[in-house]
Structure formats: C-alpha cells, structure tokens
LUMDRENSE-526127 format. One line per 10 residues: number of its first residue (from 1); their letters; for each residue x, z, y of C-alpha. Coordinates in nm, 3 decimals, always signed. Layout:
BEGIN
NUM	A	X,Z,Y ~ ...
***
This chain:
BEGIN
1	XXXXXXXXXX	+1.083,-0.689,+2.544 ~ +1.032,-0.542,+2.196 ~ +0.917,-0.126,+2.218 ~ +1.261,+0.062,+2.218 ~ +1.196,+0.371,+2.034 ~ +1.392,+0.569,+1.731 ~ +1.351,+0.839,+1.429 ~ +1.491,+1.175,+1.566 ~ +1.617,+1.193,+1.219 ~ +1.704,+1.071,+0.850
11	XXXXXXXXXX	+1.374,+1.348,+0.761 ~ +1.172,+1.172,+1.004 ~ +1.245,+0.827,+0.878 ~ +1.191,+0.917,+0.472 ~ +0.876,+1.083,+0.588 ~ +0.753,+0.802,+0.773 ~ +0.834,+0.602,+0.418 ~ +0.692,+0.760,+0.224 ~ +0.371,+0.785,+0.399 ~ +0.374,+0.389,+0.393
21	XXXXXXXXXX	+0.440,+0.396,+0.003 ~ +0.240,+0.676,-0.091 ~ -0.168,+0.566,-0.027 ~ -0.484,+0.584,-0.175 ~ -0.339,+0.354,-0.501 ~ -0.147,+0.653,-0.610 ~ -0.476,+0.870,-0.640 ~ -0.699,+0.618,-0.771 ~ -0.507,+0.326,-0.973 ~ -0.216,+0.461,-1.109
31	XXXXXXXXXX	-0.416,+0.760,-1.289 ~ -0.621,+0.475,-1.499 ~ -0.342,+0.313,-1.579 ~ -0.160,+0.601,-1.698 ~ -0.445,+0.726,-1.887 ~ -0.502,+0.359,-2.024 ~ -0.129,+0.306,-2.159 ~ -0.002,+0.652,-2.148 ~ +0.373,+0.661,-2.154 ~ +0.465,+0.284,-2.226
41	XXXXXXXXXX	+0.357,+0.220,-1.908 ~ +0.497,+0.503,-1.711 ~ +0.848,+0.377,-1.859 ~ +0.786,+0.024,-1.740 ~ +0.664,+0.131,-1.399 ~ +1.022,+0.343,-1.326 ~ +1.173,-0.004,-1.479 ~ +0.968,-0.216,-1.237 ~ +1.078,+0.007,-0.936 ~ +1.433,+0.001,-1.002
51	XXXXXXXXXX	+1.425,-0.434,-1.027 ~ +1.132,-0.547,-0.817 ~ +1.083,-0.250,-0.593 ~ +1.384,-0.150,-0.483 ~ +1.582,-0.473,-0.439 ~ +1.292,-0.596,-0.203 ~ +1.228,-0.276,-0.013 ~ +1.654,-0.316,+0.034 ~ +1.643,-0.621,+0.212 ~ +1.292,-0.516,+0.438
61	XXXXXXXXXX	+1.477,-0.230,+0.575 ~ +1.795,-0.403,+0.630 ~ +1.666,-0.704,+0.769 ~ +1.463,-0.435,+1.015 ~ +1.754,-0.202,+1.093 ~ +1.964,-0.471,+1.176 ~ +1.715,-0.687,+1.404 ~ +1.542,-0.442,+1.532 ~ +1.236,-0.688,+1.616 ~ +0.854,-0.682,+1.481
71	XXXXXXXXXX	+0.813,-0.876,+1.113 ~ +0.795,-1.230,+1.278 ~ +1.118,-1.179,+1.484 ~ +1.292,-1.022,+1.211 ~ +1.245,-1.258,+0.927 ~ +1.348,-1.511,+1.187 ~ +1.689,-1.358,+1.248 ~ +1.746,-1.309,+0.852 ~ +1.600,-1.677,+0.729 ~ +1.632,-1.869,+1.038
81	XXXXXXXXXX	+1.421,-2.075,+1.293 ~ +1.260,-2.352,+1.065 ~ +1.112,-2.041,+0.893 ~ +0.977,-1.817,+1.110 ~ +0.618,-1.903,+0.983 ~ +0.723,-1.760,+0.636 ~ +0.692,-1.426,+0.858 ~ +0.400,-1.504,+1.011 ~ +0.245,-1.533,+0.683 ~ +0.404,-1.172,+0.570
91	XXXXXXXXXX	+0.279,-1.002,+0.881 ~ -0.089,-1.160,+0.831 ~ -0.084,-1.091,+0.500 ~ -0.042,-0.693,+0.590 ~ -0.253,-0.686,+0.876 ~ -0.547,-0.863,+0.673 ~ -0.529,-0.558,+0.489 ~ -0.501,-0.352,+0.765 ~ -0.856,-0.467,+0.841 ~ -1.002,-0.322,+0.500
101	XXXXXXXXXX	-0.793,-0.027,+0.454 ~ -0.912,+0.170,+0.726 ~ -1.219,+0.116,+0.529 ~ -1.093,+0.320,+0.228 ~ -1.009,+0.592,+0.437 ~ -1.332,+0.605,+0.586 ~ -1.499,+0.649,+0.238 ~ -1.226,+0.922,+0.177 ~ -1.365,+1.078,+0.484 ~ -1.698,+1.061,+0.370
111	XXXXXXXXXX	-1.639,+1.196,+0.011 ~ -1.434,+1.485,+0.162 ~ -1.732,+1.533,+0.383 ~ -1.972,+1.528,+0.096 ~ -1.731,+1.750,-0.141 ~ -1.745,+2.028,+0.157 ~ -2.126,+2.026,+0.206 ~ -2.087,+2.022,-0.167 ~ -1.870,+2.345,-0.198 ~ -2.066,+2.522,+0.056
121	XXXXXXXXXX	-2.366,+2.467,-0.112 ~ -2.212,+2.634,-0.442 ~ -2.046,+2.960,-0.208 ~ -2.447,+3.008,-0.086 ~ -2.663,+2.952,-0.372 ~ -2.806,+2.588,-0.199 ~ -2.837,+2.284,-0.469 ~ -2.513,+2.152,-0.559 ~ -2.427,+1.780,-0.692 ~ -2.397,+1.960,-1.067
131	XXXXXXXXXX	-2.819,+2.065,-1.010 ~ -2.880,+1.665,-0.845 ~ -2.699,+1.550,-1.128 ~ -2.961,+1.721,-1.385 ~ -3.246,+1.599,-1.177 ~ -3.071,+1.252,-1.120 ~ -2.813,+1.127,-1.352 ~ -2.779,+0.834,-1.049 ~ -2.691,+1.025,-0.813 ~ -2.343,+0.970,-0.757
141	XXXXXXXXXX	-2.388,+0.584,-0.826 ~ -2.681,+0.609,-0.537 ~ -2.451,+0.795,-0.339 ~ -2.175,+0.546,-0.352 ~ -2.368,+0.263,-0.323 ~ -2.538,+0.424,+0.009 ~ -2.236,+0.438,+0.190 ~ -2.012,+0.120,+0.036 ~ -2.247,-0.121,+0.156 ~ -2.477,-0.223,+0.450
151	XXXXXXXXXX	-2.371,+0.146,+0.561 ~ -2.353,+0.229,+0.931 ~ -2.185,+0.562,+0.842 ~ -1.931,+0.372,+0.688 ~ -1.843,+0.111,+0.983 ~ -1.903,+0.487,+1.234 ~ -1.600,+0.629,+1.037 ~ -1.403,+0.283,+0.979 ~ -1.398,+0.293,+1.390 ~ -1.325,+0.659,+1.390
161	XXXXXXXXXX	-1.038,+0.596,+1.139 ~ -0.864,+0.320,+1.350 ~ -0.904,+0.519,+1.607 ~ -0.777,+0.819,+1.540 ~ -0.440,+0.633,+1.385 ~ -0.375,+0.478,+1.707 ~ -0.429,+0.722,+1.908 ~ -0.149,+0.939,+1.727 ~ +0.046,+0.582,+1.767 ~ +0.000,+0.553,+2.130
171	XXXXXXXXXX	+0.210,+0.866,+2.149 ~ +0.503,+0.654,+2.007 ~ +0.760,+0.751,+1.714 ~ +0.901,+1.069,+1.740 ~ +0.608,+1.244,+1.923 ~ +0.330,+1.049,+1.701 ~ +0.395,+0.895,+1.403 ~ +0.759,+1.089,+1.289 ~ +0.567,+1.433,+1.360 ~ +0.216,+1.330,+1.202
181	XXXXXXXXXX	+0.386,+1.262,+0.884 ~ +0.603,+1.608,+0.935 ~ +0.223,+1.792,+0.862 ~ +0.072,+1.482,+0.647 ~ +0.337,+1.421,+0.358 ~ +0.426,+1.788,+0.279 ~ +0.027,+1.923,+0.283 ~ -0.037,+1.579,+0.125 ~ +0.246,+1.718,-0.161 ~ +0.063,+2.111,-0.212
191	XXXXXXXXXX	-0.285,+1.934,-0.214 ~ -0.135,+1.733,-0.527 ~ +0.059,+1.983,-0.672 ~ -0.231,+2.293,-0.635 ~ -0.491,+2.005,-0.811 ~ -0.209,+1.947,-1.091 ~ -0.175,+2.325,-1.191 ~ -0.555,+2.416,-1.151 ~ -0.646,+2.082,-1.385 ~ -0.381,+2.186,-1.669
201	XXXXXXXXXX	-0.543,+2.509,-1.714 ~ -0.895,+2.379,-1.773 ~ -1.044,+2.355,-2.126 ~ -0.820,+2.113,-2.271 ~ -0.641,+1.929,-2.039 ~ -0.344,+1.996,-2.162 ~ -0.401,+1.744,-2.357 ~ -0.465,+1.478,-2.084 ~ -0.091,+1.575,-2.004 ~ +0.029,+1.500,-2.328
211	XXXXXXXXXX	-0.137,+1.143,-2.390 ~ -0.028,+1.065,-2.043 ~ +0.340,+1.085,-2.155 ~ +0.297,+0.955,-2.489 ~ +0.486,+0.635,-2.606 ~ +0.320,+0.348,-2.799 ~ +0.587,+0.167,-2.924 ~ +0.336,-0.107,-3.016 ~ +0.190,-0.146,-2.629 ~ +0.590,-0.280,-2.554
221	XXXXXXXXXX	+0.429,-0.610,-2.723 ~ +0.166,-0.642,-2.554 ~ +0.259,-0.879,-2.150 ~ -0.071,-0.696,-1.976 ~ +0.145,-0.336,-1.990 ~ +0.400,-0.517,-1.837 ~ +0.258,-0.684,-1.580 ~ +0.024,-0.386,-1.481 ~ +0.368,-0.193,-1.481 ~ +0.462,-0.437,-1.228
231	XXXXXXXXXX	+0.190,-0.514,-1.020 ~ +0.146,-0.087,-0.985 ~ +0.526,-0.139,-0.886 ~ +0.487,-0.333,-0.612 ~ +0.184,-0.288,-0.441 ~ +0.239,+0.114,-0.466 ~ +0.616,+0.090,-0.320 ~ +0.486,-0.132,-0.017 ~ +0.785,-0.385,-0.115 ~ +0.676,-0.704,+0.013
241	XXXXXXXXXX	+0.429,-0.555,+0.307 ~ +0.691,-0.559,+0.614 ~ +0.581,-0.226,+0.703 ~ +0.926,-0.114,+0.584 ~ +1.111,-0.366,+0.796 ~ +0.844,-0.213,+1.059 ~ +0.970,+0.138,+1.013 ~ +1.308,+0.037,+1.015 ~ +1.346,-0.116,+1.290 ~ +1.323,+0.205,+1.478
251	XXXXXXXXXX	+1.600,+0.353,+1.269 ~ +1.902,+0.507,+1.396 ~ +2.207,+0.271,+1.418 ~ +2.408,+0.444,+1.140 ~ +2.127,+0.506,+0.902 ~ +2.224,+0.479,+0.545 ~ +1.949,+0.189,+0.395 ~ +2.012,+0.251,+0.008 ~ +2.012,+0.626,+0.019 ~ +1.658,+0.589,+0.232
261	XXXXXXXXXX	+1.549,+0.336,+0.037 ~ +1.627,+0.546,-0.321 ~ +1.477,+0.818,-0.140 ~ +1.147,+0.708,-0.067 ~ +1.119,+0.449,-0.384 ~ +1.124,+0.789,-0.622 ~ +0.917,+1.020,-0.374 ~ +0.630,+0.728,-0.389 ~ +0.647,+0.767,-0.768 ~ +0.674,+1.150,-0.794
271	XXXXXXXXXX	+0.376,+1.145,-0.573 ~ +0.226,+0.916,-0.854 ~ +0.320,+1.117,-1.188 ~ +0.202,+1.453,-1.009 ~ -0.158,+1.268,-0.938 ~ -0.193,+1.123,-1.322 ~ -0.102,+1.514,-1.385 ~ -0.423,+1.650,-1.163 ~ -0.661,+1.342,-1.276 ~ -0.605,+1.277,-1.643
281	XXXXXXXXXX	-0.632,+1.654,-1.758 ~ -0.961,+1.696,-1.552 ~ -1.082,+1.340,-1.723 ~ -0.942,+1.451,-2.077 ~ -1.084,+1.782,-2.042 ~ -1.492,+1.717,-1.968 ~ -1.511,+1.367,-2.166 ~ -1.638,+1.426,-2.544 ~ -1.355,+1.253,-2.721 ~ -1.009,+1.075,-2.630
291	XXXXXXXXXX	-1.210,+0.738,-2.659 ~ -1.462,+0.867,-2.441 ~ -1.211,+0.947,-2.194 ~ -0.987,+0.658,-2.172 ~ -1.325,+0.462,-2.121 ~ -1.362,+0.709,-1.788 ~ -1.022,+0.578,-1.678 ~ -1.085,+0.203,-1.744 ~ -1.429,+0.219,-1.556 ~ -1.238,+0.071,-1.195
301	XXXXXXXXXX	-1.066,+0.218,-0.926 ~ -1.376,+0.236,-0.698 ~ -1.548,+0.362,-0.989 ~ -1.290,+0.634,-1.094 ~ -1.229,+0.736,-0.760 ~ -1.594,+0.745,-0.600 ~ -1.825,+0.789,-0.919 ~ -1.637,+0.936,-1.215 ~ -1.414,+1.241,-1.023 ~ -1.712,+1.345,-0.883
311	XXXXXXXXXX	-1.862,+1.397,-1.195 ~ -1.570,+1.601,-1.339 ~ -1.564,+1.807,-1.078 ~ -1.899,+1.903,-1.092 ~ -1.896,+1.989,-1.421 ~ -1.566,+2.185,-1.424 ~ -1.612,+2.564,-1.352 ~ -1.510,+2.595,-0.964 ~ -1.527,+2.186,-0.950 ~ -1.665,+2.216,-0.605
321	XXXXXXXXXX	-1.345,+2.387,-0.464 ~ -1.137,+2.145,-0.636 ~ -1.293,+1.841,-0.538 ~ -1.228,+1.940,-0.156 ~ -0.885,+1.918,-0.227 ~ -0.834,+1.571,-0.439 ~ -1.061,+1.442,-0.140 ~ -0.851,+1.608,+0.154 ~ -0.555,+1.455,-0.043 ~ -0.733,+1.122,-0.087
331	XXXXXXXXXX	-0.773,+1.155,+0.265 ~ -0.453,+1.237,+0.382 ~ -0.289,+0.938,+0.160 ~ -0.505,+0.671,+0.288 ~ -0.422,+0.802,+0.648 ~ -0.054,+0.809,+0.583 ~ -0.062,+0.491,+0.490 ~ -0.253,+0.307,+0.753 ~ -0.081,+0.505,+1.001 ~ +0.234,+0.209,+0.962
341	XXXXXXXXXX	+0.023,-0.080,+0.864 ~ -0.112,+0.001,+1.243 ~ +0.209,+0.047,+1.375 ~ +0.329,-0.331,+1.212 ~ +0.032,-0.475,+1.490 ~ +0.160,-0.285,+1.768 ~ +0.528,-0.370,+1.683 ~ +0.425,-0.732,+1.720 ~ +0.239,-0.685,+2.045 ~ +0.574,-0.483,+2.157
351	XXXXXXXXXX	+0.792,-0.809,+2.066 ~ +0.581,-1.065,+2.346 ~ +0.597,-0.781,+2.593 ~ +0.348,-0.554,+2.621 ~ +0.377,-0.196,+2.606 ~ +0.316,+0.098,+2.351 ~ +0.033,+0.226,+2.537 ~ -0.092,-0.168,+2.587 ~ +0.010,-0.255,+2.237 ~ -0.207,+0.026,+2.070
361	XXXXXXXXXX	-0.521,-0.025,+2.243 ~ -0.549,-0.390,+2.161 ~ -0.402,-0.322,+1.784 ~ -0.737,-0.091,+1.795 ~ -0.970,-0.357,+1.903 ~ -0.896,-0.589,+1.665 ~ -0.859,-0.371,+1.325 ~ -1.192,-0.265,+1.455 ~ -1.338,-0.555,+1.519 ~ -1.209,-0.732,+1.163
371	XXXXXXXXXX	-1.251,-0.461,+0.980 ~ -1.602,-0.458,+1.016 ~ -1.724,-0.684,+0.774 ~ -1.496,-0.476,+0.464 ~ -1.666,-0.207,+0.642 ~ -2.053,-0.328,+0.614 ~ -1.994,-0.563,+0.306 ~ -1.833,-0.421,-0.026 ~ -1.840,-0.778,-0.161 ~ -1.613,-0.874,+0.159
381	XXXXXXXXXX	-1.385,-0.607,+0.069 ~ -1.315,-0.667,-0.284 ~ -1.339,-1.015,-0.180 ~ -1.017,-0.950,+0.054 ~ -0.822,-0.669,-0.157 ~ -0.846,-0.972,-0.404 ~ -0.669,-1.214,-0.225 ~ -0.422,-1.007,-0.002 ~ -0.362,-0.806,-0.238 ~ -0.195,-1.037,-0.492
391	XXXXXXXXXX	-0.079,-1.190,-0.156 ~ +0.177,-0.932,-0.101 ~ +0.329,-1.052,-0.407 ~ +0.407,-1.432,-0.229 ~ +0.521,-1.187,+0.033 ~ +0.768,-0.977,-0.139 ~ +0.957,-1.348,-0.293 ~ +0.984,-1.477,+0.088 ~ +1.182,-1.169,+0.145 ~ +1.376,-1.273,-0.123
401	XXXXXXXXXX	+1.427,-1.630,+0.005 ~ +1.537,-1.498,+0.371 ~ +1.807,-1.322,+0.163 ~ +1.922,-1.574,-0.062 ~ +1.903,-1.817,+0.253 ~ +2.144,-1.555,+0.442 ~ +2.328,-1.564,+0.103 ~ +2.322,-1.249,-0.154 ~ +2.677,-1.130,-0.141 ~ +2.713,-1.144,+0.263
411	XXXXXXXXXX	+2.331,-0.989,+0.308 ~ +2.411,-0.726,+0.088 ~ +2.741,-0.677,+0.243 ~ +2.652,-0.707,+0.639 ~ +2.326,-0.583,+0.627 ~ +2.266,-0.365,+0.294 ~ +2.624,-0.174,+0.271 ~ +2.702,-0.091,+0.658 ~ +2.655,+0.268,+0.732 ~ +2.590,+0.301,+0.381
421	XXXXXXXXXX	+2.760,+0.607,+0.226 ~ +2.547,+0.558,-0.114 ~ +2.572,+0.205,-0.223 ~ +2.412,-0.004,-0.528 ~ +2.608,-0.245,-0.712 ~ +2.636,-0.611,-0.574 ~ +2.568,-0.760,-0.926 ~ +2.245,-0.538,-0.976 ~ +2.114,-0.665,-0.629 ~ +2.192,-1.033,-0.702
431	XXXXXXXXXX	+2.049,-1.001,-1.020 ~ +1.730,-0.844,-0.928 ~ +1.648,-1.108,-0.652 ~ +1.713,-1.371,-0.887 ~ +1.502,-1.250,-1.182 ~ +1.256,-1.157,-0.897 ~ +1.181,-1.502,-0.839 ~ +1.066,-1.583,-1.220 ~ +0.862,-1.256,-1.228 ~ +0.684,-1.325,-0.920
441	XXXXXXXXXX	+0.572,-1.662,-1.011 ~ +0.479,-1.502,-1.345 ~ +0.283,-1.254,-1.190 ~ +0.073,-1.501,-0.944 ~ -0.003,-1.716,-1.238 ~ -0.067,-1.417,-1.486 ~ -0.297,-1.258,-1.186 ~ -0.523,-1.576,-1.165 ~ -0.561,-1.641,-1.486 ~ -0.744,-1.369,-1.612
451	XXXXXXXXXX	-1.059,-1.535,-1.528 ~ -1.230,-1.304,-1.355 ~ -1.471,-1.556,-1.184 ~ -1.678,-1.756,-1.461 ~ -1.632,-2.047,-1.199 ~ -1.256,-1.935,-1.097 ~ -1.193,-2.321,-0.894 ~ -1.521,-2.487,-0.891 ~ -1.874,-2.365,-0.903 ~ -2.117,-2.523,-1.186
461	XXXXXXXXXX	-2.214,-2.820,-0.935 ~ -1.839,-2.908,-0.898 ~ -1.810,-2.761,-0.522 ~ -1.507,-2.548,-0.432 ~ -1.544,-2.208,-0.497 ~ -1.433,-2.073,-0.212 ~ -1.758,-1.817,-0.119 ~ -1.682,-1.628,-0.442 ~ -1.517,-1.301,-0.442 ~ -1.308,-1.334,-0.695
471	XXXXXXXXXX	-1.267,-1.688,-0.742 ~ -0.910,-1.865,-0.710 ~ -1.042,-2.108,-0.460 ~ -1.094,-1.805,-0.219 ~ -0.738,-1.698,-0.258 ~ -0.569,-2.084,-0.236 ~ -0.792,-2.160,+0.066 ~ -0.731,-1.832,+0.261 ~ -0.344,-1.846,+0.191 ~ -0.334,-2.197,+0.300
481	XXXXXXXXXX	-0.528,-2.118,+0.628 ~ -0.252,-1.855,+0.737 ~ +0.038,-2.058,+0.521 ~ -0.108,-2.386,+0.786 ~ -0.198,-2.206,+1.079 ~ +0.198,-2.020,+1.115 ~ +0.346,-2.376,+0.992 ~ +0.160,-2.531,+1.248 ~ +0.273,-2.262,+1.493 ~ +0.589,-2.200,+1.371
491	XXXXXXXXXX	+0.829,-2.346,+1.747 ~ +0.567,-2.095,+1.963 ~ +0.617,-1.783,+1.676 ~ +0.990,-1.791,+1.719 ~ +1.002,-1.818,+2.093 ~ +0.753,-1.563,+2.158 ~ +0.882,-1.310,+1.885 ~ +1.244,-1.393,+1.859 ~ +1.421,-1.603,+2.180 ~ +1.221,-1.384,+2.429
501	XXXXXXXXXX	+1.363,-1.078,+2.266 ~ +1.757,-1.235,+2.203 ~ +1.901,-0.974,+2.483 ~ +1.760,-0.696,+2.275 ~ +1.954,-0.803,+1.970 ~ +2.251,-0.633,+1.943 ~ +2.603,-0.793,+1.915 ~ +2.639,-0.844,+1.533 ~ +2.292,-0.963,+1.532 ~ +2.360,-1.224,+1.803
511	XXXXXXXXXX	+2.638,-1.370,+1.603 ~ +2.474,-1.365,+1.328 ~ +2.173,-1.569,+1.510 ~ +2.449,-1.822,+1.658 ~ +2.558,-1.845,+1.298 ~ +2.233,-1.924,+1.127 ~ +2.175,-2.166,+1.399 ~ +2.478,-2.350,+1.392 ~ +2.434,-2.351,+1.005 ~ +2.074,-2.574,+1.053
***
C-alpha cells in the first residue's frame, strides 16, 4: 500500500514547492548567467517559465494529485501500462541525481563551516582568508580542491547530509517535511534578501544591478541566450524531475493545481532575481573593470560558487560576516531541495509496501551508498550532473507524451481544471506541450553539440567513449542502460507500483485506469 499522508495546508504544499524548485542552481548558475547576458536573458528566462516550465510542472502535479501513487505508478495511470518504463526512466533519472546532490550540500556545509571559522577569526584578531590570500594567492583553489576530491570530509558530510534529510523524512509530511520547509524557505528568503541590500551598498555595485537588467537587443540574435534561457528554465523549476508529481501526491483532494503551480513557478524565480541582486553587485563591485567582471561570472558554477565568492568576500569590508550568510543560504537551498528528491525514493518504497519509517531508512542506505563515488571523485560528479542533468530534459517531454497520450483537452480538463478556481487557457496549454516537443529535441541536440569532449563519441583509437566525463557516449550509454533495464522490466514495474496499489486509487482514477486499458 502506497504511504497515506497529506499537506495540512495550501502554505504547506507551496512551501514544500518551492523548496524543490529553489536549490543550489539559483545561487550559483543563474547569477553567471545573468551577469553574462544581463537583461536579454532574464526576459527569456520569465518567457521559458511561462512555455516550458509551467505547462510541464501542470501536468506533474496533476498527474500526482490525481493518482496519488510514487512516479512509476503515476505515470502509469496517466500514459498507460505499455509505458510504465517511461517512468521508471523519470524516477532514475531524479534519483541518479539524488546520489550527487547530497554532495553539493555537503560542500555548502563545508564552506559555511569554513566562512564561520573565517568570521571568527576576523571578530578576534586570528589570520583570516583575506591575510592567506596575501601569503597564498592559491589558497582558495587549494582549499577547494582539498575537499572536492579524494576528500573524506567530504563523503563524512555527504553521509551526514542524507542523513539528516531522512531523518526529518522519517517523521512524515506534516510533522517533517511541511514544517522543515515552514523554518527553511522563509530564513532561506531574509538570508537572500539581507545579502541583496548589504551588496548594493558596497563600492559600486550598484552598478552590478544595473548591467544585470540591461537589454542587448543584439544578444536576441544570438540561439546560446536562448537556449541557456531555457535550460536555466527547466532545470531551476524542477519541471521534468517527478519530484512535483512526488509532492503532489500528498495534496489535499480539492487543491487548486494552476494557482500552486503559478505560485511556486514565480517564487523559484524571485528567489533567482533576488540572488543575481546579492552576487553580481559584490562581483561588479571588487573586479577592476566590467570586462574583468563578467570574466568572474563566466569562470563555472563550481568555480563562482567555491573559488570566486570567496574571494569577494574577503576583500569586501565586513566580507567575513557576509559570506556566513550566502553560505548558510547556499546551505539551506541545497537542503531544501534534496529534502523531496529523498522523499521521491521513499514514495517508491511506500508504493511496494513498506512503510515510512521502513521506506526512509533504506532510501538512506542507498543515496549513501551511491553517492559516494560523486562524493570522493569530482570527475564522477561532473561526469553524472552531465548526463542526468540534460537527462531531465528527455524527462520533462515523456511528461508531455503521458499527456498527449491521455489527450490534451480531456488531461487538462479532468486532471488540470478540477478544483481549480484559477485556470490557464486550454489553447496556451496545448500549445505549449506541442512546441515543447520541438524545443526539447532542440535542446538535447544543441546540448551535445557543443563539443565539450575533443573525442565527444569515439576516443582517438576509435573505441567508444564512454569513460569520459563529458563525452556523448557516456550520456547515450547510461540513458540506454536505465531506458533497457525499465523496458526490460516494464510487466514487474507496473504490477509492483501500480496493480498492487489499484484499491488506493480513488474512483475517478479507477475509471480512468479501466479506460486507458480498454483503450490498448
């Protein structure tokens, strides 16, 4: 029987949301891409939300809210039997990130470690990283490098991550994860807000402010804007992850899914413009010249994040304060968010019958035990934010097939619209699935053909490529592994997460089921 538990309330639910949507991306990728294209972007990105984001993130928590089953069962209902490994390969997809993620908020808990000792050090006249810095322009690289790779501090707060996440999720819904997110998304919100004011009102960074919302007319030509508009779109919404259809699935019955879904879709990018407000004007500020600072922002998101901040802190007058906070709100964004990637596992383990408490532990075990390579390898890492990351893409357009195979106008109308006091147009929805389809292919081809391997399918002595960490034989041979292994397994998936859970269905969803089936 699937884990029977519910929001206490619409706040709980949007909270829960937007901790899913709001992660460690915000803080660290959308800033260089805002500070790289300035305003052209920024107006492509709200563009990208409103056709890729939204639509998608629409039919998750639908399909959720009306099922009321893990991913696998769910996606089953919606698309029917034949295709339950298309959510198999949705919920791997997620969870192999799972297994690395915890990873980025152990480094967050390192670097908010680090920016404490830091701080102290400044409040009692000990050396601070501004003095190592003199000594030891490397320091900061050394630093990073320490603790990204071959680092048993690293893996020590990777377990202590997982962890702590599911021991707030053994407590269930309401008593873990709805009241975690109570404390987490509002202090998450101040930390943000506090680091926006305190970075506008040093030296010049007014003026990161101002080229942040500036508008190139000529950046409209060039397709890289728009696809980094789009690619910021969807992997910072979660559309496409399941962990909405996750969350939803413990809705109330009459929960309104468009208002939710509006909700959290514009929270997750307010959280977004507020950190490009406290990053950019701390970058603009310190660097010698606007050139000089946009390179800061282009350097990489491990880079900006772990190496360049850092640096501007400690050169900014009461830097050391400042950087506690971007790191507690680093912190507090990559917790938020693997808080529900967590939850996805032990929804799953809830759907072949074993309980919360049951269903916790083991999710535990196992994002412990695979995270620990991402942990102890940054190569592995990058190697698997590579592929799953752009996976979440092929993801996000089999959400869109289990709603054109229920058929647009009825899914929008059964599923979308009931209990829905604020409601979207039909044509808009159709329309955005549809042109979804094209700009999802378009971004999986754009994506790996940027050639960021020399050898991107087959290495100078004509082997597949597939050891490579950035290679497009890694990402064709791990998709096909899961894309094989859930075809392959596709009769077992829908017994175990869907026919051994039909008396938890409710009515409509039953008929709907004997429907689908009927229609195969």
């Amino acid at each position: 029987m699937p884990i029977k538990e519910q929001f206490s309330s619409r706040w709980g639910l949007i909270l829960a949301s937007l901790g899913m949507a709001i992660g460690a991306g915000n803080l660290w990728r959308f800033p260089r891409l805002a500070g790289q294209y300035g305003g052209t972007f920024i107006i492509l990105w709200i563009l990208f939300l409103l056709i890729w984001s939204i639509p998608i993130l629409l039919a998750e928590f639908s399909i959720g809210k009306r099922y009321r089953l893990g991913v696998i069962g769910s996606f089953a209902s919606a698309a029917g039997k034949k295709y339950t490994w298309m959510g198999f390969f949705i919920a791997g997809c997620t969870l192999c990130i799972t297994f690395y993620y915890s990873v980025v908020t152990a480094w967050a808990m390192n670097y908010l470690g680090f920016s404490i000792e830091n701080a102290y050090h400044a409040l009692t006249g000990g050396t601070t990283i501004s003095q190592k810095l003199v000594e030891d322009p490397e320091f900061l690289k050394a630093h990073w490098t320490g603790i990204s790779s071959s680092s048993m501090t690293t893996v020590v707060l990777h377990v202590v991550a997982v962890i702590i996440g599911a021991v707030f999720l053994y407590r269930g819904i309401q008593n873990g994860l709805e009241k975690v997110n109570k404390v987490l998304i509002p202090l998450l919100f101040g930390f943000l807000i506090l680091i926006s004011v305190l970075s506008l009102n040093v030296g010049n960074g007014i003026k990161g402010f101002e080229y942040m919302f500036t508008i190139r007319p000529e950046l409209f030509n060039d397709p890289a804007v728009w696809l980094e508009a789009l690619t910021q779109s969807a992997w910072s919404t979660g559309a496409g992850w399941g962990l909405m259809m996750t969350i939803s699935s413990y809705s109330r019955d009459n929960e309104d899914v468009s208002l939710n879904i509006f909700i959290s879709g514009f929270g997750n990018n307010t959280a977004s413009l507020v950190s490009g407000m406290a990053i950019l004007p701390a970058v603009f500020a310190l660097a010698p010249s606007e050139a000089a600072a946009v390179s800061h922002l282009q350097a990489g998101n491990q880079a900006l994040t772990f190496t360049i901040i850092p640096k501007l802190f400690a050169e900014i007058p009461g830097g050391a304060y400042l950087a506690v906070f971007f790191f507690a709100a680093f912190l507090i964004a990559a917790f938020s968010s693997l808080l529900p990637m967590i939850e996805l596992f032990i929804k799953l383990m809830g759907d072949i019958g074993l309980s919360r408490h049951a269903s916790a532990i083991r999710a535990a075990f196992f994002c412990i035990l695979f995270g620990f390579p991402s942990a102890y390898s940054l190569d592995f890492f990058s190697n698997q934010d590579w592929v799953w990351g752009i996976g979440l893409v092929v993801s996000g357009m089999l959400i869109i097939f289990a709603a054109l195979k229920y058929g647009l106008t009825k899914f929008k109308r059964e599923l979308i619209d009931t209990d829905s006091q604020f409601s979207v147009s039909s044509i808009y929805f159709k329309v955005c699935m549809i042109i979804n389809i094209f700009l999802g292919m378009t971004l999986i081809w754009w994506w790996m053909s940027r050639g960021y391997d020399e050898f991107p399918w087959f290495d100078a002595e004509g082997n597949w490529n597939v050891l490579s960490v950035y290679s497009n034989a890694t990402i064709i041979t791990q998709w096909g592994a899961l894309l094989a292994l859930g075809f392959f397994l596709n009769k077992f998936l829908y017994k175990k997460f869907k026919e051994e859970n039909q008396k938890a269905l409710n009515p409509e969803a039953k008929e709907a089921e004997n429907v689908a089936s009927l229609s195969e």
